[in-house]
C-alpha positions in Angstrom: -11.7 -1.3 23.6 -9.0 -3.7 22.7 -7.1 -3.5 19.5 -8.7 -5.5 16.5 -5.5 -6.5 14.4 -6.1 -5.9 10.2 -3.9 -8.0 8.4 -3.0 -6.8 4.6 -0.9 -7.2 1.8 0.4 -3.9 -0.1 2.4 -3.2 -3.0 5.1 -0.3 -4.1 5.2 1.3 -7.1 7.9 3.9 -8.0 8.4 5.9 -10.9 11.7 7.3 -12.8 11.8 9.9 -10.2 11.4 7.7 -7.2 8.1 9.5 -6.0 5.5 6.2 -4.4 2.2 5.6 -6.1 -0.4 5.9 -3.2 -4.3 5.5 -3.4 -7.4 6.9 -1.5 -10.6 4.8 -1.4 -13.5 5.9 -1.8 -15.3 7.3 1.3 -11.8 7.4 3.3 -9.6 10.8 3.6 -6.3 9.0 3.9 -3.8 7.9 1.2 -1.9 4.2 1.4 -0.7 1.7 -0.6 -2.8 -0.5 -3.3 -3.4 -3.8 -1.4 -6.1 -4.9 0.9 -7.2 -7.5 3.3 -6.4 -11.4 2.4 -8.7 -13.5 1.3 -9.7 -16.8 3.3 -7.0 -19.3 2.9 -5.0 -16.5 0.8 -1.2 -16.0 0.6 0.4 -12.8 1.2 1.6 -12.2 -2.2 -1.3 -14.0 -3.6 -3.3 -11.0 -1.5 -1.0 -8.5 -3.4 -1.6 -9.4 -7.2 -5.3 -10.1 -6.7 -5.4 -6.2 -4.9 -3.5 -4.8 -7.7 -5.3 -6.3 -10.3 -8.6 -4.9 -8.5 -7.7 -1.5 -7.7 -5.7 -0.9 -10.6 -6.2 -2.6 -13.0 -3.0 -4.2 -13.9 -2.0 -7.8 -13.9 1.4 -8.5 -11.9 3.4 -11.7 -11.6 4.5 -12.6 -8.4 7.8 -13.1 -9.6 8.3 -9.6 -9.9 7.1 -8.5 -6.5 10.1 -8.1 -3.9 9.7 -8.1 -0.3 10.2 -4.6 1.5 9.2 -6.3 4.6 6.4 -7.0 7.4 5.5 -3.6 8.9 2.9 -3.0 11.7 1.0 0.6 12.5 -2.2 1.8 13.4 -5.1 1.4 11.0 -5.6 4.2 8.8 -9.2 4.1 8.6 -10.4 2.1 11.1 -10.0 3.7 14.5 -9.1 1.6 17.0 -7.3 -1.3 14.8 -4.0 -1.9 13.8 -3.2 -3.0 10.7 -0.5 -5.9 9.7 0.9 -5.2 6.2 3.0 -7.7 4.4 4.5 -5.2 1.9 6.1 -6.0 -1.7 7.8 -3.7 -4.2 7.2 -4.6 -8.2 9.1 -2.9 -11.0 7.6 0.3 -12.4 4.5 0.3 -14.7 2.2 3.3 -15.8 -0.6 3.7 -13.6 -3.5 5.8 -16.1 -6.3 5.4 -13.9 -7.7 4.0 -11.0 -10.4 0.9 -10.7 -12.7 -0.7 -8.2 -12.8 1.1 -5.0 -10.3 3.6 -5.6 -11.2 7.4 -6.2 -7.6 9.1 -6.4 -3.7 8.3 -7.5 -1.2 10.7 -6.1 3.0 10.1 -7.1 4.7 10.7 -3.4 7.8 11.4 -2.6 9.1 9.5 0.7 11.6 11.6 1.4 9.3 14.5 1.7 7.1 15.8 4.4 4.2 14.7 4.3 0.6 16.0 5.3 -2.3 14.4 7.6 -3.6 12.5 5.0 -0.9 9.7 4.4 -1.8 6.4 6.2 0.3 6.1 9.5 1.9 2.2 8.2 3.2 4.5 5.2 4.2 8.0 7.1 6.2 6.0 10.1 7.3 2.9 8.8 7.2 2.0 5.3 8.6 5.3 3.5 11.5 5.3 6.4 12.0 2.1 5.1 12.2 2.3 2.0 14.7 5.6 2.0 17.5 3.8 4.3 17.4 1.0 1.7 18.3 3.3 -1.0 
């Protein structure tokens, strides 16, 4: 079976403590980003405020997202696929709850180990990322 490439936008959340806002849909096992798939016609970070706004319920300006970069993995949930993520960083907000499709927050720290259930994109490229640029 060939490779089916997803292409996504995500964004990063930190808190005072520098842990990583992740998110687990519902009906998947493994934690990510909040993001998704771009629409038809969609922009990267157009992609990005739309997801936000959906799966968390919070309006972001696109002026405040920063690129972290253009990162590449397997898919998380979808065996066989890679996934493509186009990945910004916004300022800190309080996250209270999560919306749409999303059944669980966790604050992680990417400088910890992490378990099984972290998205590859997150486990081997993003957090590694995002530490050296501290």
């Amino acid at each position: 079976m060939t490779d089916t490439e997803i292409v996504v936008s995500a964004v990063v959340f930190r808190d005072e403590r520098g842990r990583v806002l992740t998110v687990r849909k519902s009906g998947t096992r493994m934690f990510m980003f909040p993001g998704g798939k771009l629409e038809p016609g969609e922009r990267a970070i157009e992609a990005a405020v739309r997801e936000v706004a959906e799966e968390l319920g919070i309006h972001v300006q696109a002026a405040d997202l920063s690129l972290v970069g253009r990162f590449t993995s397997d898919a998380a949930n979808e065996p066989g696929h890679t996934v493509t993520a186009t990945v910004y960083e916004h300022p800190y907000v309080p996250v209270d709850a999560p919306a749409g499709e999303i059944a669980e927050l966790r604050w992680t720290d990417p400088t910890a180990q992490h378990g099984a259930d972290l998205a590859p994109l997150l486990a081997e490229m993003v957090f590694p990322a995002l530490v050296s640029a501290q």
